[in-house]
N, C-alpha and C positions, 0 to 999 in steps of 0.2 A: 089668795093665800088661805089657809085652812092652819086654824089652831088647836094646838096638840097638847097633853100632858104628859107626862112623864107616869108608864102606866108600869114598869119594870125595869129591874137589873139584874140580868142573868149573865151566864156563863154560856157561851158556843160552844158544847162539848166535844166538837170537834179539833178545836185547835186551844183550848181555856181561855179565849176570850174573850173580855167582857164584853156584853150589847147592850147597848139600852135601846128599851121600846117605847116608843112614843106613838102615843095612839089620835088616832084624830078624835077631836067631838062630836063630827056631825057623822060619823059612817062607822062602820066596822074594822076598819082599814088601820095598821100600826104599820111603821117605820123605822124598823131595825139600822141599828148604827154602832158599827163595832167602834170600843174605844178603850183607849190605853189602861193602865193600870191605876197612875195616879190619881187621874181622873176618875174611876170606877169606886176608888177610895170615897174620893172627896162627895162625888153622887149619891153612893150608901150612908155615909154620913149626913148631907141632905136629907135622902127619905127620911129617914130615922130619926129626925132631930137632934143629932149628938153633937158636942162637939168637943174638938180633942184641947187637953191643958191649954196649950200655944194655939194661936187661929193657925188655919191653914190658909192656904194662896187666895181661894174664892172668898174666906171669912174675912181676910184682909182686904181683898178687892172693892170686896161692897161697903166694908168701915170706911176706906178711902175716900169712897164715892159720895156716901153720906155726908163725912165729916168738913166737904168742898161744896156744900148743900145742892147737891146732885141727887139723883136718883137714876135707877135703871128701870128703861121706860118700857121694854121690849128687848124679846129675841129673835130672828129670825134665821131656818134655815136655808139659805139662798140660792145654793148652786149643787153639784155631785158633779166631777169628772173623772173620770177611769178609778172611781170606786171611793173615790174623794171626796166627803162631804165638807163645804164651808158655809162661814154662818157669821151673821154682825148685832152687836151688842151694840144699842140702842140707851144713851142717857141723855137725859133731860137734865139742864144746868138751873141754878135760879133763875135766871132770867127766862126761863122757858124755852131753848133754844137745845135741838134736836141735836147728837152727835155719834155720828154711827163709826165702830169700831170695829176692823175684823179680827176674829176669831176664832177657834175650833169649834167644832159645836158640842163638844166635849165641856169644854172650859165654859160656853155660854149655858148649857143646862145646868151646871154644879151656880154658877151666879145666881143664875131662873130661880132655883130652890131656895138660896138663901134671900135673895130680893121680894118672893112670889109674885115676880113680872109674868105675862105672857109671853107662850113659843110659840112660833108659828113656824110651817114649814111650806115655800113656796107651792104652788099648785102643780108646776113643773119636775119638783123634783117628788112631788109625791105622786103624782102618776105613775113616773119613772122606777120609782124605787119600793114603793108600801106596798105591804103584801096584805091576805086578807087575816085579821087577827085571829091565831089559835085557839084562840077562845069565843064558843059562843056566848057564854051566858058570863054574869061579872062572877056570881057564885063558882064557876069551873076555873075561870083566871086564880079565887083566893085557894079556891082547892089547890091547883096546882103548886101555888106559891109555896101554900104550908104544906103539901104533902110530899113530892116531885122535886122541887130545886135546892141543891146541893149549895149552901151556900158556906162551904167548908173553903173555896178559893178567897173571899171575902173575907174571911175570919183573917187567915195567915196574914193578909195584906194588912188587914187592920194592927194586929200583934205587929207586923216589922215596921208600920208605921208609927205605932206606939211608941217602938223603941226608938227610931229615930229623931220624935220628936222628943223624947227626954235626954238622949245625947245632945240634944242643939244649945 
């Protein structure tokens, strides 16, 4: 197993899809993983330390989890099939007693940021799937970020999410 961080949230300007990059620690190598919208919200809101009036899904997720004197103990991505990534969310009870959950790996990295658990992503599917990172140096990654990504798809989502949570 090889443990990753969450090293971006772009756009596939191919199709406006979000991806996140998950980069390993020990190599060069990131893990692109297209993911929904909601989720691509709730993630940017992660990096960013924001958070909106009303919790959102993952903010409520891990109050839950807390408030049952639980913790999230780990992520893991576990499998890819025909382009399919899945992944299990990992909580520790008081008793210390291990209980693995599946879920998207969408939904477990937006948790990851608010718990600051570890992700890992099996060794298999990181062979299979990691490409070598666009970036050599971390200075060309921040370049890029601040000079290069268009994060004008994120904006919108953020505003219509805004409003939706103030209709609720």
């Amino acid at each position: 197993m090889r443990e990753v961080v969450i090293k971006a949230l772009l756009v596939d300007p191919s199709n406006n899809c979000p991806v996140v990059l998950l980069k390993d620690r020990a190599s060069r190598k990131a893990l692109p993983i297209w993911i929904a919208d909601s989720e691509a919200i709730s993630i940017a809101f992660g990096l960013q330390n924001e958070e909106f009036p009303r919790p959102l899904t993952h903010v409520l997720m891990k109050q839950m989890i807390e408030n049952l004197n639980a913790k999230i103990d780990k992520v893991i991505i576990k499998a890819v099939q025909d382009g399919t990534f899945f992944a299990s969310i990992y909580i520790r009870n008081a008793q210390g007693d291990v209980m693995e959950f599946d879920a998207r790996p969408s939904d477990s990295l937006a948790l990851s940021l608010r718990s600051g658990c570890q992700i890992f992503v099996e060794d298999e599917v990181f062979r299979s799937e990691a490409i070598e990172s666009p970036f050599s140096e971390e200075d060309e990654f921040h370049d890029f970020v601040e000079d290069d990504l268009d994060l004008g798809e994120f904006r919108k989502w953020r505003e219509w999410a805004e409003t939706e949570t103030e209709e609720a």
